[in-house]
Residue, then its C-alpha position, 0 to 999 in steps of 0.5 A: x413689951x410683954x406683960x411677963x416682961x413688965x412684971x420682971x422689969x418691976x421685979x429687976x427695980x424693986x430687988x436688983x437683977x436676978x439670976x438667968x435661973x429665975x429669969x428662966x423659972x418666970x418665963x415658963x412657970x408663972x402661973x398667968x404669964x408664962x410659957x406653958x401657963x398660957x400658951x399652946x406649945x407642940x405641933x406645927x401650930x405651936x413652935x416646936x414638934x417633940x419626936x412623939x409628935x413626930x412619929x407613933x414609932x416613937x412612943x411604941x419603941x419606948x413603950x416596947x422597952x419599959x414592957x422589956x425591963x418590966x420583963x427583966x425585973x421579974x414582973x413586978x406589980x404594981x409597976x409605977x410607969x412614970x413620965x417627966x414632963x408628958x407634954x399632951x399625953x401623946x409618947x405616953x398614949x403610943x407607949x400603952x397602947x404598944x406595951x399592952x401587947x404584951x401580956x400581963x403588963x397593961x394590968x401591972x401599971x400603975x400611971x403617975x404624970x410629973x407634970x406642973x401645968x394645970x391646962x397641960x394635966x387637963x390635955x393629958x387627962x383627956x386623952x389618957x383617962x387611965x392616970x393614977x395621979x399627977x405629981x409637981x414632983x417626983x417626991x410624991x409618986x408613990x414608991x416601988x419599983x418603977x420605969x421612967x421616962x423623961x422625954x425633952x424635960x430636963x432642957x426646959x428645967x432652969x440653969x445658971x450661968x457663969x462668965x470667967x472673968x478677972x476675977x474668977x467665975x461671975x454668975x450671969x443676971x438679968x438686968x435692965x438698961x437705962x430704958x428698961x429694956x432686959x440686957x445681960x449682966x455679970x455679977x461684980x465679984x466670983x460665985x461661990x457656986x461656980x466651985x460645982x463647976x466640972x474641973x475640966x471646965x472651971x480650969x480650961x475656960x478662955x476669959x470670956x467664956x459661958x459655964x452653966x450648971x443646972x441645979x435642978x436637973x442634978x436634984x431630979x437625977x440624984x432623988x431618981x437615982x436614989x429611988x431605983x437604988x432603993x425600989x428597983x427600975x430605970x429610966x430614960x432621959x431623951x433630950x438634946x445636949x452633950x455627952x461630955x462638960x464643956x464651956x459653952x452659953x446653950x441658952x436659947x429660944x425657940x418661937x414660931x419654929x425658929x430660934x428668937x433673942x432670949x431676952x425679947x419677948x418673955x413668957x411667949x417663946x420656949x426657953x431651953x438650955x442643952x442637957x449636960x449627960x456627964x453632970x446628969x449621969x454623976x449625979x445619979x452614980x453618986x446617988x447609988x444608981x448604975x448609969x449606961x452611958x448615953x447613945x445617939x437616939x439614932x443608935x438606939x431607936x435602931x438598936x430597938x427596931x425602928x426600922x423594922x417597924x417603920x416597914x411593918x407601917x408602910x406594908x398596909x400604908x397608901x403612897x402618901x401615908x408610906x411617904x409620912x411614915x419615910x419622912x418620920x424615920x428620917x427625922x427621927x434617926x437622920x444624921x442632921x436632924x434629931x438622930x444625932x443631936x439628941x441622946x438617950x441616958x439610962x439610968x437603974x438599980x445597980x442589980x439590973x444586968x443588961x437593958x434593951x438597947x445599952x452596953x455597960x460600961x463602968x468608966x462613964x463619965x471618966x469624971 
């Protein structure tokens, strides 16, 4: 039993069993226990690899992006160039050292890192230097016009679950079992959160099926979107998930670079859940932003380049440098691997006419 998992089981005794949402919360932000307080996540040598670890070409195309829109915003300065979850620095490293090709832009920046781990800001500091502030939320980031990027953030962000069942909608907990072991559990009566629930999904559930909502992430969506309305920008949201609501129980664990059981080992695997666009985007449409409906990441790192530039690398490359730099582009845009599963939202001010990479289209979501 983990030490994580003692101090829940306790918890669980003294109040009765808690959401999967708070279950989530502990799991990664306890300030001794949990996941990101205590544990080295990224890389090979972690147990996962994000696509800035992936590839330099990664962060360049964003970065070459944000200096884009800039661009189209009539060069507005200071620019509040703004990351969600940065990780180790690394997408934001590749972006400045991209964007700072192009004139004017490096001297319009204004850095601010939404980011809760105190060992994660002292990576990020490390190796950035030029931060302007770090933020536990986006409230505090100072206003004006702004580019975000949110870069596998909104799947770590917590979610809870509902099991339809004779008596409507039941939120999902976790208890604990005669011998204290964590097992799932379902509520006895119908949640009156579930009422949040898309129609299509509160209606078309077989008996038996898992919903979820993610609170967190649709508060973020509608302060962001209400934030570009107002100041001017956009955003990125990059992450793995589906572009339109469906039933489904996506909560999942990752350790080692494979998946676990998500009640086994608490503070010491990942815990994510997939990024439902359709809610995200909703959220930031009823919030005054304009959204340009989702692409695959392999739609729009080409739309941008990639593959021009991953030729651009392998011109002056060895043989086995040109290899990492083939293997990169395919991971990064290959059908079965994070080209496909992984999708890019944008989201901005509703005077922005075009953005690199997106068509409009109005309808999306037809919610």
């Amino acid at each position: 039993m983990t030490p994580l998992a003692a101090l829940i089981g306790r918890q669980i005794a003294a109040a009765g069993p808690m959401t999967v949402a708070d279950y989530m919360t502990l799991c990664l932000t306890h300030p001794t226990h949990g996941y990101y307080a205590a544990r080295e996540p990224f890389g090979q040598a972690g147990d996962f690899v994000t696509a800035p670890e992936v590839s330099q070409m990664f962060g360049e195309l964003i970065g070459l992006w944000a200096a884009a829109v800039w661009q189209q915003m009539g060069r507005p300065a200071p620019l509040r160039l703004i990351e969600l979850g940065p990780g180790r620095g690394t997408l934001m490293a590749d972006l400045l050292r991209a964007a700072g090709g192009v004139p004017g832009f490096a001297d319009a920046l204004d850095v601010h890192l939404v980011e809760n781990s105190r060992r994660l800001r002292a990576v990020q500091a490390e190796r950035l230097g030029r931060v302007a502030g770090w933020h536990d939320g986006l409230e505090t980031v100072p206003a004006g016009p702004a580019v975000v990027v949110a870069n596998e953030f909104f799947d770590a962000l917590p979610v809870r679950q509902f099991v339809r069942t004779d008596a409507g909608w039941c939120e999902r907990l976790v208890a604990c079992d005669a011998d204290g072991a964590l097992r799932f559990a379902v509520a006895a009566g119908a949640s009156p959160l579930a009422s949040a629930l898309p129609t299509a999904v509160r209606d078309g559930a077989p008996k038996g099926g898992v919903a979820e909502l993610c609170p967190a992430g649709t508060a973020i969506v509608d302060r962001l979107g209400r934030r570009l309305a107002e100041d001017g920008g956009a955003a990125l949201i990059i992450d793995y998930g589906h572009t339109a609501s469906t039933v489904g129980d996506t909560l999942q664990a990752v350790r080692a670079h494979a998946y676990a059981p998500v009640l086994e080992a608490p503070g010491q695997a990942d815990l994510t859940a997939h990024v439902d666009f359709a809610q995200l985007a909703a959220a930031a449409r009823d919030s005054g932003a304009r959204v340009w409906p989702p692409l695959t990441q392999s739609a729009f790192l080409q739309a941008l380049g990639i593959g021009l530039r991953a030729r651009e690398l392998s011109r002056n490359a060895t043989d086995s440098q040109a290899q990492a730099i083939a293997a990169g582009l395919e991971r990064l845009i290959g059908p079965g691997q994070m080209g496909t599963l992984f999708k890019v939202l944008a989201v901005s001010s509703p005077n922005m006419e075009s953005l690199p990479g997106f068509e409009p289209e109005p309808a999306w979501p037809n919610t």
